[in-house]
CHARMM-style PDB file with segment names, atoms N, HN, CA, C and O in Angstrom:
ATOM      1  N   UNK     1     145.373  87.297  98.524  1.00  0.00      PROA
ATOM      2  CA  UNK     1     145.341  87.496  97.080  1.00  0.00      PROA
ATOM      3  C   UNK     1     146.287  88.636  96.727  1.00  0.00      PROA
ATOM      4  O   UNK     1     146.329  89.524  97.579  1.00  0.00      PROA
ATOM      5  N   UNK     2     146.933  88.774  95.822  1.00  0.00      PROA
ATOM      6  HN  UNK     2     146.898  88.052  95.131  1.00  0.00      PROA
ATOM      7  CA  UNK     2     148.092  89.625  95.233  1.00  0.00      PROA
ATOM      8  C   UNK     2     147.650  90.296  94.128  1.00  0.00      PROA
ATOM      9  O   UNK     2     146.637  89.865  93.577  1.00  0.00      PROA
ATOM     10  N   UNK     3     148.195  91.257  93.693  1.00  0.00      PROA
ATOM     11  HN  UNK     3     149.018  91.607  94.141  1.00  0.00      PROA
ATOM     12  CA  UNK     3     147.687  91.861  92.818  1.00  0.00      PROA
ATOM     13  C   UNK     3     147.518  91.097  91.364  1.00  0.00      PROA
ATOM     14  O   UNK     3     146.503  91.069  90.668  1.00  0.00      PROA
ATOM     15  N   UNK     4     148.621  90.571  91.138  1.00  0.00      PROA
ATOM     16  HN  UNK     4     149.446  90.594  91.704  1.00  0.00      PROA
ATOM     17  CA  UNK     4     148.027  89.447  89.835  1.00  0.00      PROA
ATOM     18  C   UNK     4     146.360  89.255  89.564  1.00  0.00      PROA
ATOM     19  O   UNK     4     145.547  89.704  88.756  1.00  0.00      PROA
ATOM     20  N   UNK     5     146.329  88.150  90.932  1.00  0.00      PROA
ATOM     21  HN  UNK     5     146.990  87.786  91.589  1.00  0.00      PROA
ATOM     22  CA  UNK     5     145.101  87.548  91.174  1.00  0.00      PROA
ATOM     23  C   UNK     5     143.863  88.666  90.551  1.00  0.00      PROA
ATOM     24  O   UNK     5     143.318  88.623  89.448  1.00  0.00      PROA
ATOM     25  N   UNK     6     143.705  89.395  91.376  1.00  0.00      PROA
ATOM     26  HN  UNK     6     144.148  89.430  92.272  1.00  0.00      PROA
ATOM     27  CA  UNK     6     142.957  90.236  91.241  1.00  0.00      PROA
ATOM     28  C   UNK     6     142.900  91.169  89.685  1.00  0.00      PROA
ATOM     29  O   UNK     6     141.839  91.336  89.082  1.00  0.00      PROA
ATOM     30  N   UNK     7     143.941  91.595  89.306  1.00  0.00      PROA
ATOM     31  HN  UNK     7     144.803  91.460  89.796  1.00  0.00      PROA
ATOM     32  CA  UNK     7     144.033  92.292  87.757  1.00  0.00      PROA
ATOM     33  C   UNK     7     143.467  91.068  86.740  1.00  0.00      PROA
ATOM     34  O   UNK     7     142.791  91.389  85.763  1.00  0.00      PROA
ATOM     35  N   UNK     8     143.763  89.713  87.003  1.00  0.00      PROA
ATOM     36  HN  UNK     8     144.313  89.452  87.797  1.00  0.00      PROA
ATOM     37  CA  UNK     8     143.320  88.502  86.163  1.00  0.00      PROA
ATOM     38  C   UNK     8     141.711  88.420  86.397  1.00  0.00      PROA
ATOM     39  O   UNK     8     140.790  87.989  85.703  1.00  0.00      PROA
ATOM     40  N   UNK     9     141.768  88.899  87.420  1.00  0.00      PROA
ATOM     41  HN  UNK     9     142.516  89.249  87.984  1.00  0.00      PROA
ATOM     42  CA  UNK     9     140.034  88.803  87.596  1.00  0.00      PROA
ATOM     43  C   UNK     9     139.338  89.547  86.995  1.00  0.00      PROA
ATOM     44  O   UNK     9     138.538  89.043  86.206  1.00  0.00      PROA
ATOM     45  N   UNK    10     139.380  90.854  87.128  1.00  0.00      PROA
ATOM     46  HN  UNK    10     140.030  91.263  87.768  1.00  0.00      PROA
ATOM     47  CA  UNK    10     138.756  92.546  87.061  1.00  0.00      PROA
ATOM     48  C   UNK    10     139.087  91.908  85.431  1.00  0.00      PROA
ATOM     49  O   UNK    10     138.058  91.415  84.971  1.00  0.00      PROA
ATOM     50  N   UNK    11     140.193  91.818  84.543  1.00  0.00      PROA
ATOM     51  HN  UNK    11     141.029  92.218  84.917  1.00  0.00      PROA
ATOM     52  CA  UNK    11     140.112  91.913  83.174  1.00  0.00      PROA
ATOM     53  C   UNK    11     139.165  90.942  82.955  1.00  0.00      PROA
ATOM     54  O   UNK    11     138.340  91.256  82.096  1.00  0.00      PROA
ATOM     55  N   UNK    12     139.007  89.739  83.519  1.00  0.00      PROA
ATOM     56  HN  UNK    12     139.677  89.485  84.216  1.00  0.00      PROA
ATOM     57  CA  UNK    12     137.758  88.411  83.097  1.00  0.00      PROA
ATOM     58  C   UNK    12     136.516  89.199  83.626  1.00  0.00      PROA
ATOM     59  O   UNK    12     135.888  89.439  82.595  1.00  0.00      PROA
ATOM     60  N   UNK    13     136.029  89.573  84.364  1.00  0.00      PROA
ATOM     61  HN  UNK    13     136.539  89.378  85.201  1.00  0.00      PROA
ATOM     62  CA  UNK    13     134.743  90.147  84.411  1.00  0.00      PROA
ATOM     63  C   UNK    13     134.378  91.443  83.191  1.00  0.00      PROA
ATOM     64  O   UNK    13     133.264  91.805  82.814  1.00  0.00      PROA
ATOM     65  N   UNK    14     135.365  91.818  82.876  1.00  0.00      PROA
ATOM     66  HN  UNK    14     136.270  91.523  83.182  1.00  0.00      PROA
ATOM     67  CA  UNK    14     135.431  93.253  81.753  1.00  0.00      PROA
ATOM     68  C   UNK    14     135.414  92.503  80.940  1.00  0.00      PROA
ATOM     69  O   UNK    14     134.359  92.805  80.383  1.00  0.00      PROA
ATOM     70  N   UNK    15     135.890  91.528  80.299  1.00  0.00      PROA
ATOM     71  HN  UNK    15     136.747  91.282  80.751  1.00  0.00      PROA
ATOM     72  CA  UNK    15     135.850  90.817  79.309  1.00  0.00      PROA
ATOM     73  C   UNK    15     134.427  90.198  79.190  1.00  0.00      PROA
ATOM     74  O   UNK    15     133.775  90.296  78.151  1.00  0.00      PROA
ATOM     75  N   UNK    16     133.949  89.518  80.368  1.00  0.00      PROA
ATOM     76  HN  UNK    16     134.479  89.438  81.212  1.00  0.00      PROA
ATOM     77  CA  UNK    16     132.551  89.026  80.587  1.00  0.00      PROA
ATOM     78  C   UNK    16     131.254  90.018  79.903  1.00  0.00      PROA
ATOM     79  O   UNK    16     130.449  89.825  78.992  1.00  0.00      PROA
ATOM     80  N   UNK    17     131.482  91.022  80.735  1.00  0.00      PROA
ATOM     81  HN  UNK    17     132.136  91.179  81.476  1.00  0.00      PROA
ATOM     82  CA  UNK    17     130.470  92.197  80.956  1.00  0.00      PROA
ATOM     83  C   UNK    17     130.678  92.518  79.283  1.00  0.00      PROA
ATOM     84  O   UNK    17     129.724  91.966  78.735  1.00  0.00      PROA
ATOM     85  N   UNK    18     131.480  93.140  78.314  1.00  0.00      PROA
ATOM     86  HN  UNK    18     132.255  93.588  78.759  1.00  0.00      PROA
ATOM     87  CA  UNK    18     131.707  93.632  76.872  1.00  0.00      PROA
ATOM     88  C   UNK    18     131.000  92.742  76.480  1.00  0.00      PROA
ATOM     89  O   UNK    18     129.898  93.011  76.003  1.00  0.00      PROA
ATOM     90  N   UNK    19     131.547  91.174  76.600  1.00  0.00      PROA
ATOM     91  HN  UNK    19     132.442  90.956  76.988  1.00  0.00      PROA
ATOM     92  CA  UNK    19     130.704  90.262  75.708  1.00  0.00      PROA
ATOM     93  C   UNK    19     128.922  90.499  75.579  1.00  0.00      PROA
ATOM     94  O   UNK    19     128.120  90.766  74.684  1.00  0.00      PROA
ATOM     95  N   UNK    20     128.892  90.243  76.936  1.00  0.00      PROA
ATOM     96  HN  UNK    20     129.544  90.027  77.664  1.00  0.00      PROA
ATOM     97  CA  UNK    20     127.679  90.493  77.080  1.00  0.00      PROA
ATOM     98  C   UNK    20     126.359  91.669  76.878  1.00  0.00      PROA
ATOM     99  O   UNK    20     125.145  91.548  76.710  1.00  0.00      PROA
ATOM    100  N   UNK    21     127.146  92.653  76.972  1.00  0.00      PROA
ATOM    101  HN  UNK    21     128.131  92.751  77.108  1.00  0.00      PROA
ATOM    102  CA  UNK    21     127.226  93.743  76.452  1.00  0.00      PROA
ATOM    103  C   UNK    21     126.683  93.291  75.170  1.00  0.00      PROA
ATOM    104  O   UNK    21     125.460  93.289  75.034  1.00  0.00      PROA
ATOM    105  N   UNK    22     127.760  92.746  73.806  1.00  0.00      PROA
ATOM    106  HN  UNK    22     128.754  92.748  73.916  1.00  0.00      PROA
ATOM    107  CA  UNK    22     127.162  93.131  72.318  1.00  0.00      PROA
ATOM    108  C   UNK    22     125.812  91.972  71.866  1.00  0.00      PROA
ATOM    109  O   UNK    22     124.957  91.944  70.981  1.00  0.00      PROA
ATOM    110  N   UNK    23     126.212  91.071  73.056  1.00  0.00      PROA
ATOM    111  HN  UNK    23     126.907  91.094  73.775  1.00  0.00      PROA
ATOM    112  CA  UNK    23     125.013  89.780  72.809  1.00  0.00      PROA
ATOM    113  C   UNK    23     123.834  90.470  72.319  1.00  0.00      PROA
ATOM    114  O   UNK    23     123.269  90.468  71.225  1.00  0.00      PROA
ATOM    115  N   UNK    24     123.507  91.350  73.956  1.00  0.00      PROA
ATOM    116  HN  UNK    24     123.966  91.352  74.844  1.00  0.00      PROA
ATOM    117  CA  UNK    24     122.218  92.090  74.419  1.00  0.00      PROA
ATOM    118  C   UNK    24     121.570  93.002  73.415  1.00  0.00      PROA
ATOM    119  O   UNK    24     120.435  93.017  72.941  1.00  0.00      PROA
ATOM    120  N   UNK    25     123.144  94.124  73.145  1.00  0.00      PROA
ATOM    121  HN  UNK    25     124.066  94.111  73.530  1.00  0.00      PROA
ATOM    122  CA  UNK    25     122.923  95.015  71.615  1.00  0.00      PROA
ATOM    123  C   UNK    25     122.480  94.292  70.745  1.00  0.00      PROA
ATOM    124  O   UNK    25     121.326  94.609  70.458  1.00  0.00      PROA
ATOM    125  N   UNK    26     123.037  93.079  69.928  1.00  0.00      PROA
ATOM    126  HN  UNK    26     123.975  92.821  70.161  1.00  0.00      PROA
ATOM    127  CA  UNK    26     122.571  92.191  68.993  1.00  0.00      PROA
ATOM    128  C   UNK    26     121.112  91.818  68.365  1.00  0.00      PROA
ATOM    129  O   UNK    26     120.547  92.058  67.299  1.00  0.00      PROA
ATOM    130  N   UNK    27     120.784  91.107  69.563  1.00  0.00      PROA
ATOM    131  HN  UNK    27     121.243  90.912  70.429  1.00  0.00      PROA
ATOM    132  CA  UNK    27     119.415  90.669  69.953  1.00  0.00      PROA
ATOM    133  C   UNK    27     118.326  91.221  70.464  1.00  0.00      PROA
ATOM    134  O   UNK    27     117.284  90.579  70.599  1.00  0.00      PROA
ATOM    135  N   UNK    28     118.507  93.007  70.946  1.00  0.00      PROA
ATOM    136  HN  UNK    28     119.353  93.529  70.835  1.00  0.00      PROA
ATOM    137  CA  UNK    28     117.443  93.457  71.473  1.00  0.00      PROA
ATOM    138  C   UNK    28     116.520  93.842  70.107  1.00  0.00      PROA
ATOM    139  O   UNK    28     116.903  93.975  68.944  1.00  0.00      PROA
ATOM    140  N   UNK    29     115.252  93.965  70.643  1.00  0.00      PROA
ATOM    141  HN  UNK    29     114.941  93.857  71.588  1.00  0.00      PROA
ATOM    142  CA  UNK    29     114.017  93.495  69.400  1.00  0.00      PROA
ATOM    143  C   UNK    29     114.052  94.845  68.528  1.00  0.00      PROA
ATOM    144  O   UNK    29     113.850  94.855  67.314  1.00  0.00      PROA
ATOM    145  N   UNK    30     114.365  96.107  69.389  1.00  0.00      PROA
ATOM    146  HN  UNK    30     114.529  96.099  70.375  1.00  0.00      PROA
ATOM    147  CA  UNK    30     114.507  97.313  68.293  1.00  0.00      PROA
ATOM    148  C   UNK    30     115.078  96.910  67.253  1.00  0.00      PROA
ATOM    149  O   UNK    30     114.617  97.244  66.162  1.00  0.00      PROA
ATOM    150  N   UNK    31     116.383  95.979  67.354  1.00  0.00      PROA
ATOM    151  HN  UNK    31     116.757  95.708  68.241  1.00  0.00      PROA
ATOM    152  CA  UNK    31     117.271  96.066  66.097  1.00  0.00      PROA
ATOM    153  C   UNK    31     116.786  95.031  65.371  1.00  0.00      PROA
ATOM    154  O   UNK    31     117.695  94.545  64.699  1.00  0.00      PROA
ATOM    155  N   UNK    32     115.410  94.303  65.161  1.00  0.00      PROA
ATOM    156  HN  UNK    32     114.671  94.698  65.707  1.00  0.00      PROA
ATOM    157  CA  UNK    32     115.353  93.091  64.945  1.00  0.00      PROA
ATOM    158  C   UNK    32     114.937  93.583  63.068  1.00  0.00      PROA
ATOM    159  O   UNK    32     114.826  92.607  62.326  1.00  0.00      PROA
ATOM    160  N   UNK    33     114.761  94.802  62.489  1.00  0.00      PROA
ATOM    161  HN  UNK    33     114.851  95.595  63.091  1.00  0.00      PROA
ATOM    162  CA  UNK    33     114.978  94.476  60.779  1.00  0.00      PROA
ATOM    163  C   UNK    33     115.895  94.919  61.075  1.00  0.00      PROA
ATOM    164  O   UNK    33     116.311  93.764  61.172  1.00  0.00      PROA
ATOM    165  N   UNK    34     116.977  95.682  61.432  1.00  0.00      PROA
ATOM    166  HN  UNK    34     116.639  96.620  61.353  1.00  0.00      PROA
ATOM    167  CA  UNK    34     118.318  95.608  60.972  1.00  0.00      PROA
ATOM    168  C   UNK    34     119.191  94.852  60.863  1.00  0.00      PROA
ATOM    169  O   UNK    34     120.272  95.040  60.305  1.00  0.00      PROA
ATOM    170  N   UNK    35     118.787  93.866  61.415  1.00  0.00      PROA
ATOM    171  HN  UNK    35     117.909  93.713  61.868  1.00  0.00      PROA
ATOM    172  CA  UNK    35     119.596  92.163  61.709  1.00  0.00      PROA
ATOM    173  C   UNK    35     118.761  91.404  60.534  1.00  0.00      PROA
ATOM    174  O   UNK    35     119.368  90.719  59.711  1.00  0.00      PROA
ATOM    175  N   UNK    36     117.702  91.514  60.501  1.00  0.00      PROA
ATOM    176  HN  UNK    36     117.209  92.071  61.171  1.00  0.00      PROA
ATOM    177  CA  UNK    36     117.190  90.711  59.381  1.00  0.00      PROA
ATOM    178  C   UNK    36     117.020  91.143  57.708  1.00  0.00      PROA
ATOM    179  O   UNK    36     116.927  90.360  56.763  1.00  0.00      PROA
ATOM    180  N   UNK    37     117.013  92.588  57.669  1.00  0.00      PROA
ATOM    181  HN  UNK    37     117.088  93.224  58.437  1.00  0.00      PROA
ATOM    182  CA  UNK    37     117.117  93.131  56.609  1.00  0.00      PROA
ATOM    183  C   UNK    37     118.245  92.081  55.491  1.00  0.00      PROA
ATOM    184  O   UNK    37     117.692  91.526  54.541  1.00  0.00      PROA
ATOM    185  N   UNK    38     119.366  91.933  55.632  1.00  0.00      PROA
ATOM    186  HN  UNK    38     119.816  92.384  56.403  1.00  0.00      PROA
ATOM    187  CA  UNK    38     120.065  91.173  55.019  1.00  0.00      PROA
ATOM    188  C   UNK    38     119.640  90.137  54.290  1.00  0.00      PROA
ATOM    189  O   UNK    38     119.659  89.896  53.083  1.00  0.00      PROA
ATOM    190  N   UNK    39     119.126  89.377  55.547  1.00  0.00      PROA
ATOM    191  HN  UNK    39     119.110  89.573  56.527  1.00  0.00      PROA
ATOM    192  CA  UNK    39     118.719  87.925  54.818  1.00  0.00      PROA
ATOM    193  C   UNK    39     117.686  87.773  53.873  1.00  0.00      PROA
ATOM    194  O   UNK    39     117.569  86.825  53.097  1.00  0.00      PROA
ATOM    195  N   UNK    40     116.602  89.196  54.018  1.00  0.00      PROA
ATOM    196  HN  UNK    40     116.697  89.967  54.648  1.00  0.00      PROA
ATOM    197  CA  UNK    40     115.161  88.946  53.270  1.00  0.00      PROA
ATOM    198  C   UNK    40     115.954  89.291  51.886  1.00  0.00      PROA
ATOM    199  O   UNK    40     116.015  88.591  50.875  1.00  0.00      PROA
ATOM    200  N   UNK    41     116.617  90.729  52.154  1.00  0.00      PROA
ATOM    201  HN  UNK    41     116.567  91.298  52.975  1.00  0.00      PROA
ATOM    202  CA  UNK    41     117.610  91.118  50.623  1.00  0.00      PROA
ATOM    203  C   UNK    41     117.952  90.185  49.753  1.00  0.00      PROA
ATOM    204  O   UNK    41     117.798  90.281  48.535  1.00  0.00      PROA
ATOM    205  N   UNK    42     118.659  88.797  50.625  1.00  0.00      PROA
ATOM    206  HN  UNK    42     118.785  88.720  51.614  1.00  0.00      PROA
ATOM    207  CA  UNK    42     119.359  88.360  49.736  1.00  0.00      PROA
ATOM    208  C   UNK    42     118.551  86.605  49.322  1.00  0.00      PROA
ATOM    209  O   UNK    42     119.006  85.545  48.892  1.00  0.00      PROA
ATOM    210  N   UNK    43     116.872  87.195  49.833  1.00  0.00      PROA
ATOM    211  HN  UNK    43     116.502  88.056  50.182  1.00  0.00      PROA
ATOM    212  CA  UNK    43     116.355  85.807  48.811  1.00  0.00      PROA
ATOM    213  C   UNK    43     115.473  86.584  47.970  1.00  0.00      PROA
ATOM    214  O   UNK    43     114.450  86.068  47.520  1.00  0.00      PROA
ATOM    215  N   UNK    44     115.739  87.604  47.757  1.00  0.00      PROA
ATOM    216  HN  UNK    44     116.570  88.023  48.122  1.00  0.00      PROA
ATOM    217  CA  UNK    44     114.769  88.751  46.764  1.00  0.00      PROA
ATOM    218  C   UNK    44     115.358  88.205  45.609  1.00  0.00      PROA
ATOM    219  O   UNK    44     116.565  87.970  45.550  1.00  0.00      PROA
ATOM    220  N   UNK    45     114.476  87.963  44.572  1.00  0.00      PROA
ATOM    221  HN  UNK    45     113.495  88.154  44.620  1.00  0.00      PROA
ATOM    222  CA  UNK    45     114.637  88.521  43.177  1.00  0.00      PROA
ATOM    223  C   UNK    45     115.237  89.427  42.679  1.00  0.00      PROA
ATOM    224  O   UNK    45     114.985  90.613  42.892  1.00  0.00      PROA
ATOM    225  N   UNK    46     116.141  88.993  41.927  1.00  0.00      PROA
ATOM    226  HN  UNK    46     116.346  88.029  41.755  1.00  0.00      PROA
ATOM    227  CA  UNK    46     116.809  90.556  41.528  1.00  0.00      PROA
ATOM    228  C   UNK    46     116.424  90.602  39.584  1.00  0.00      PROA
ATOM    229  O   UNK    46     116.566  89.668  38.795  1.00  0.00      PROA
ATOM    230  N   UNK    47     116.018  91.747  39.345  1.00  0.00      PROA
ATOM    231  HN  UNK    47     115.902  92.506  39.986  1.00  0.00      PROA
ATOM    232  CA  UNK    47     115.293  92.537  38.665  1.00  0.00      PROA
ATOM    233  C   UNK    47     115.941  93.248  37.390  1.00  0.00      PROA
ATOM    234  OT1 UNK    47     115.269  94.020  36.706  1.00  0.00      PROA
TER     235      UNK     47
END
């Protein structure tokens, strides 16, 4: 394997790992009204 090979790799796993990374941030349950806050907002009555 040559260095190519390998730099093509290491950037696809870094690329992997980030993604995965903001999935996790996204979806973990702490953030779960800050993710939903929006949507309840915007079937509220407005006043």
């Amino acid at each position: 394997m040559n260095f190519q090979v390998i730099a093509y790799t290491a950037f696809t796993l870094v690329l992997a790992a980030v993604f995965a990374g903001i999935i996790i941030y996204y979806y973990n349950p702490k953030r779960k009204q800050q993710v939903e806050a929006p949507k309840h907002r915007m079937l509220d009555d407005d006043e």
